[in-house]
C-alpha positions in Angstrom: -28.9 63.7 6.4 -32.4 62.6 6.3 -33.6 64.2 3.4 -34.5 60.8 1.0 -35.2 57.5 0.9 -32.6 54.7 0.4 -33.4 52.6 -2.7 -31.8 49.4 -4.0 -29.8 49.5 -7.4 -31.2 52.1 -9.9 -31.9 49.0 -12.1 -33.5 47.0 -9.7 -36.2 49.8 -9.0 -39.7 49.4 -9.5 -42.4 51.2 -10.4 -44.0 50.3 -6.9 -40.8 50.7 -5.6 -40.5 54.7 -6.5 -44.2 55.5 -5.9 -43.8 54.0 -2.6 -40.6 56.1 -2.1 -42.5 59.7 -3.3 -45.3 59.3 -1.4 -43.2 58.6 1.7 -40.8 61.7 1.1 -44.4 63.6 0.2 -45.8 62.0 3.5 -42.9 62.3 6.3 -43.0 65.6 7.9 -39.4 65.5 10.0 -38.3 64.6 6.2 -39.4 67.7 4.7 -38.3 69.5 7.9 -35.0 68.2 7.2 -35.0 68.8 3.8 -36.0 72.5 4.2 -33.4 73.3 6.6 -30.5 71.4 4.4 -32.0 74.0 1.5 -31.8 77.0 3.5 -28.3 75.5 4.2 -27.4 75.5 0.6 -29.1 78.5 -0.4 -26.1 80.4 1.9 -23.4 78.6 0.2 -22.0 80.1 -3.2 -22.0 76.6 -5.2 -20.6 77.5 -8.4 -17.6 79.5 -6.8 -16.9 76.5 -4.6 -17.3 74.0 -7.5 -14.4 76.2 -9.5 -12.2 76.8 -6.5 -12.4 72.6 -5.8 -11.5 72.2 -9.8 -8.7 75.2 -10.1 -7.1 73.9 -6.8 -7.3 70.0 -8.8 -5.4 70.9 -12.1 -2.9 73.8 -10.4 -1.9 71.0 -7.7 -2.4 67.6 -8.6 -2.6 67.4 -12.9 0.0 70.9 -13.4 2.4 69.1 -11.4 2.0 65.6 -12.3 0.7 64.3 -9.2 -2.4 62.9 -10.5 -0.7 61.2 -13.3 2.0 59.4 -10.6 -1.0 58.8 -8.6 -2.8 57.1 -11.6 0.2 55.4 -13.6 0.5 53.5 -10.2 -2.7 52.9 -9.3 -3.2 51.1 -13.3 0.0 49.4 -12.5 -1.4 47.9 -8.9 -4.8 47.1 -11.6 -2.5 44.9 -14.1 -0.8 43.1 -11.3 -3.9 42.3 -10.0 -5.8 41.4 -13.4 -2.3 39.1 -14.4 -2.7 37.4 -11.3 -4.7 33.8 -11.1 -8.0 34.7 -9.1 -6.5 33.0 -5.3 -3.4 34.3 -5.9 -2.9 37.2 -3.9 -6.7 37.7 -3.3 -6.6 39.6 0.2 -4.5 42.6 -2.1 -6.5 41.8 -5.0 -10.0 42.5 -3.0 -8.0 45.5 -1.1 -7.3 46.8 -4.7 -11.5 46.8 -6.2 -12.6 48.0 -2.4 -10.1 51.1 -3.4 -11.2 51.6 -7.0 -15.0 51.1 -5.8 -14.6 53.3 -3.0 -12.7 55.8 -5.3 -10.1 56.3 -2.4 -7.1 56.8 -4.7 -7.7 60.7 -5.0 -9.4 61.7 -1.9 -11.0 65.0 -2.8 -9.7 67.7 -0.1 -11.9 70.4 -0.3 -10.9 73.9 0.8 
């Protein structure tokens, strides 16, 4: 979107680092123009109606009917095959398995 400045790991920040960062946001004018219109943007939306919808449609369709438990009990199945296994052993579904978990893919969040 436009609106911020990418920084390394949170830990890995800098004092220099973030005053550099402020004073650019502060600075960059087509930043703050962004930044504006994405507010107006989100001013129109009605977040806390959208944020229960998102969560009532989550526990009536996915943890009422025991979707998300399937969906878990196999993805902590796929995580002790993976963790039993000697590190080259399987290491293309291994890497495939931590890309998924970092990535949080398992439960792709449909909103609606």
């Amino acid at each position: 979107h436009g609106v911020g400045v990418r920084m390394p790991q949170f830990l890995k920040v800098t004092y220099k680092d973030l005053a550099a960062a402020m004073k650019r946001c502060i600075q960059d004018g087509e930043m703050n123009m962004r930044a504006m219109t994405m507010s107006v943007q989100l001013h129109k939306e009605d977040g806390l109606s959208k944020a229960v919808s998102v969560i009532d449609s989550f526990l009536t369709h996915e943890v009422a009917t025991g979707r998300w438990s399937r969906k878990f009990e196999k993805l902590e199945a796929s995580f002790r095959r993976c963790s039993s296994k000697s590190p080259l052993h399987d290491a293309a579904g291994c890497f495939a398995f931590a890309a998924k978990i970092l990535c949080c893919s398992f439960y792709p969040l449909r909103l609606p």
